[in-house]
C-alpha positions as CSV (number, residue, x, y, z in Angstrom):
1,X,4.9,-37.1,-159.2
2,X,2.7,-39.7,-157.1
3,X,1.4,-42.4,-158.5
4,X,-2.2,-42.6,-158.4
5,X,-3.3,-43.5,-155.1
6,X,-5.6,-46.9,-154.9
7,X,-9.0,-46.6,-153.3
8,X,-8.8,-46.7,-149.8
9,X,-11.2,-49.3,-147.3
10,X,-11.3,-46.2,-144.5
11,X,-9.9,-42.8,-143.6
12,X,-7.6,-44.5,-142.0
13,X,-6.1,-46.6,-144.6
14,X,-6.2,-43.3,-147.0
15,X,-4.4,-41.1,-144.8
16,X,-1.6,-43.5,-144.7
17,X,-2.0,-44.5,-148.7
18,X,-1.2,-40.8,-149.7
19,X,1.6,-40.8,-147.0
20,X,3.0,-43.7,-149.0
21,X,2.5,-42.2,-152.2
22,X,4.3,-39.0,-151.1
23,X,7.4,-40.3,-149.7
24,X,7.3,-42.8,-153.2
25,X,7.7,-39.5,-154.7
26,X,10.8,-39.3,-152.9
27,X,12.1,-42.5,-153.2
28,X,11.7,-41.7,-157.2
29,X,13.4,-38.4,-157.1
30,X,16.7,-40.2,-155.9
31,X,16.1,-43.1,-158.6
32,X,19.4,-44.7,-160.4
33,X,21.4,-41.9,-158.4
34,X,25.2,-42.3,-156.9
35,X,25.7,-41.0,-153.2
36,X,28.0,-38.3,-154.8
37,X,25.1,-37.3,-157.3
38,X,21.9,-37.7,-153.9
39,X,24.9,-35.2,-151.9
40,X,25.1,-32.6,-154.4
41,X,23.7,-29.2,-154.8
42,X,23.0,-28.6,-158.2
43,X,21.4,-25.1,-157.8
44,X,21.3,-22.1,-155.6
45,X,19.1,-24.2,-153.0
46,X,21.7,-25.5,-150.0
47,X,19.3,-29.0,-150.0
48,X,20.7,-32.2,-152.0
49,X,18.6,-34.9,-152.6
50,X,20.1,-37.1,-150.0
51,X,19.5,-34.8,-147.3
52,X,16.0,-34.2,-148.0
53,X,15.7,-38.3,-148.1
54,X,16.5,-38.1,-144.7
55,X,15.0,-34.9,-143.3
56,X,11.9,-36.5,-144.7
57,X,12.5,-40.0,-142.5
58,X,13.4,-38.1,-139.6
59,X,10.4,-35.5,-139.6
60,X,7.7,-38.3,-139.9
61,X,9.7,-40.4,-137.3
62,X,9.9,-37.3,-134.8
63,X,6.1,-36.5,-135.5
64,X,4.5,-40.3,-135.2
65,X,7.6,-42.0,-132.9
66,X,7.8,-38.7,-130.8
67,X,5.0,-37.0,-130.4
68,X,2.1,-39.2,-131.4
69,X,3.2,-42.3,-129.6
70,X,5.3,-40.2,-126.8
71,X,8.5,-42.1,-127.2
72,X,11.8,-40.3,-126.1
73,X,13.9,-38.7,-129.1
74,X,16.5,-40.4,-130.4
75,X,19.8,-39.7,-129.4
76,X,21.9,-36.8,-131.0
77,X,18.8,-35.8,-133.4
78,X,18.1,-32.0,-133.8
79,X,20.0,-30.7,-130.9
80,X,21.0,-27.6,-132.1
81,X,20.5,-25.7,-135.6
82,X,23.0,-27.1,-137.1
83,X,22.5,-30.6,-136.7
84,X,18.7,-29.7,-137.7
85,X,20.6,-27.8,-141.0
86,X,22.6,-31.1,-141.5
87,X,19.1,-33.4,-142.5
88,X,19.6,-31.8,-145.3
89,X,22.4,-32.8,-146.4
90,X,24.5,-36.2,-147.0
91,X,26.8,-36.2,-144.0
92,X,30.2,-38.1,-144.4
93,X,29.7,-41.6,-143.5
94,X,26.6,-41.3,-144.7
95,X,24.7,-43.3,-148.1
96,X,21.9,-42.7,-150.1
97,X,20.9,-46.6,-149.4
98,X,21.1,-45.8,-145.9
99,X,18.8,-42.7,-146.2
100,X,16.6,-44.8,-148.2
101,X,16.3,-47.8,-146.4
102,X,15.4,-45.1,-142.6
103,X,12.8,-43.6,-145.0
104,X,11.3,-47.4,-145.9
105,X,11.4,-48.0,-142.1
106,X,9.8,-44.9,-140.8
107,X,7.3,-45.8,-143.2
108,X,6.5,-49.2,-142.1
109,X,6.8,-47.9,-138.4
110,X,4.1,-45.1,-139.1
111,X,1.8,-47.8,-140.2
112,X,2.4,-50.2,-137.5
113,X,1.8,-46.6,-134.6
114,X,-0.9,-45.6,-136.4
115,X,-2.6,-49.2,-136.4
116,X,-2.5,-49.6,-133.3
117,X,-4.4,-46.1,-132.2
118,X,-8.4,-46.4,-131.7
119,X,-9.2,-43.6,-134.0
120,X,-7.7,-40.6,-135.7
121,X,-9.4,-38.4,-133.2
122,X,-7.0,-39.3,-130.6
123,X,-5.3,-36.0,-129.2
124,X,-1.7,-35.5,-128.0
125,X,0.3,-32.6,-126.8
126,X,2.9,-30.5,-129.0
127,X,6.3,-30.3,-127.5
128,X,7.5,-26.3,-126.2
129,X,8.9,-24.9,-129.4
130,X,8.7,-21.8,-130.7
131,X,6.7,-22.4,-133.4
132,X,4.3,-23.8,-131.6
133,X,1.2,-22.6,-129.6
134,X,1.8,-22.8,-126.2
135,X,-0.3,-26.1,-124.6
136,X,-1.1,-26.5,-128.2
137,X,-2.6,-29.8,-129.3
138,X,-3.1,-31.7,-132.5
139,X,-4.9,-34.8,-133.6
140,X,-3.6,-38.1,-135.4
141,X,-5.7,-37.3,-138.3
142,X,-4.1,-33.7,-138.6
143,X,-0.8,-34.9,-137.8
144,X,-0.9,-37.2,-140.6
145,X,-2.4,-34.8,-142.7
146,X,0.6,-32.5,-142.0
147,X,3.1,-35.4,-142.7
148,X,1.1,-35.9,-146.4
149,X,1.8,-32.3,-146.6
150,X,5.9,-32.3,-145.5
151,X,6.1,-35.4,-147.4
152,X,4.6,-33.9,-150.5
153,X,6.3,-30.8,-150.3
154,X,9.9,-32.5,-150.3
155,X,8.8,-34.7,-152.8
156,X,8.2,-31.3,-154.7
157,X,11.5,-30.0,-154.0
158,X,13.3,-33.1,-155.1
159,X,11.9,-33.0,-158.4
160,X,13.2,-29.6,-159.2
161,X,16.5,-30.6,-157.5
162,X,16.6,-33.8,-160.0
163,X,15.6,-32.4,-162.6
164,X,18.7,-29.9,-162.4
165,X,20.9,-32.4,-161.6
166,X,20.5,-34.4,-164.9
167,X,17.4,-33.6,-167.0
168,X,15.2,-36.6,-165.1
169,X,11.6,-35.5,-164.4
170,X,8.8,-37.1,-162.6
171,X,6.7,-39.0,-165.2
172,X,9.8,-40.5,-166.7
173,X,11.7,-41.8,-163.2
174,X,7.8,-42.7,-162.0
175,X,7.5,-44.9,-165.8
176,X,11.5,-46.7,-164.6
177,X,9.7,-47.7,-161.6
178,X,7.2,-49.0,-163.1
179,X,8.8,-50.8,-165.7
180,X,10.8,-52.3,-163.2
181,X,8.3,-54.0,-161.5
């Protein structure tokens, strides 16, 4: 459950307030939590609320860092299946403040990329995959508008994932928050 976004001064500025929004979902859904509790799997779904922390940093990193601002990948991410399979999970070694603190980056690093582009329009390349179209390009606006999307479906999985964990639900880990500020 987002909070309710504040009005925006420009598309820009928007774009990137519902980005925040989504990935506060996130940050909520892992509220109060141990690392044990953010590792665990407590339904059929192989995700734990830990890993999709840090799927969701590393997605919107790969999409602005990587193929928005064209920056080499970093080292030892997503080489094979099953190191993609492992951002969803709490590896050993790994903390939910850890996870937490790459998503805060990412999201400070989006802002800073994205500030410094002369408009949404601005066109880049997608890498060969293939789920891609071949010589398939994308705008910032509509990569951003898919990263709202990623964010906010993850944000959606984590509150079902929560909620089955120990009873916490949206409205009352988004009221915490609030209270806490």
């Amino acid at each position: 459950m987002p909070e309710l976004v504040k009005a925006e001064t420009d598309e820009r500025d928007a774009l990137l307030a519902f980005l925040d929004a989504q990935r506060g979902g996130l940050r909520r859904a892992v509220r109060g939590l141990t690392d044990e509790q953010a590792a665990a799997h407590p339904s059929a779904s192989a995700m734990a609320l830990g890993g999709l922390v840090k799927h969701a940093a590393r997605c919107e990193s790969n999409w602005i860092q990587v193929i928005l601002m064209g920056r080499p990948e970093p080292a030892g991410r997503r080489t094979t299946e099953a190191d993609w399979q492992g951002q969803f999970q709490l590896l050993p070694g790994e903390t939910l403040a850890g996870v937490l603190a790459e998503l805060e980056a990412v999201g400070r690093e989006t802002r800073a990329a994205v500030a410094t582009l002369p408009d949404l329009d601005v066109a880049v390349a997608l890498p060969e995959a293939p789920w891609f179209p071949q010589d398939g390009k994308r705008s910032a606006r509509w990569i951003l508008l898919h990263l709202i999307e990623e964010q906010a479906r993850h944000a959606g999985h984590a509150d079902l994932i929560r909620e089955s964990l120990d009873g916490a639900v949206a409205f009352d880990l988004l009221a915490q928050e609030q209270a806490a500020r």
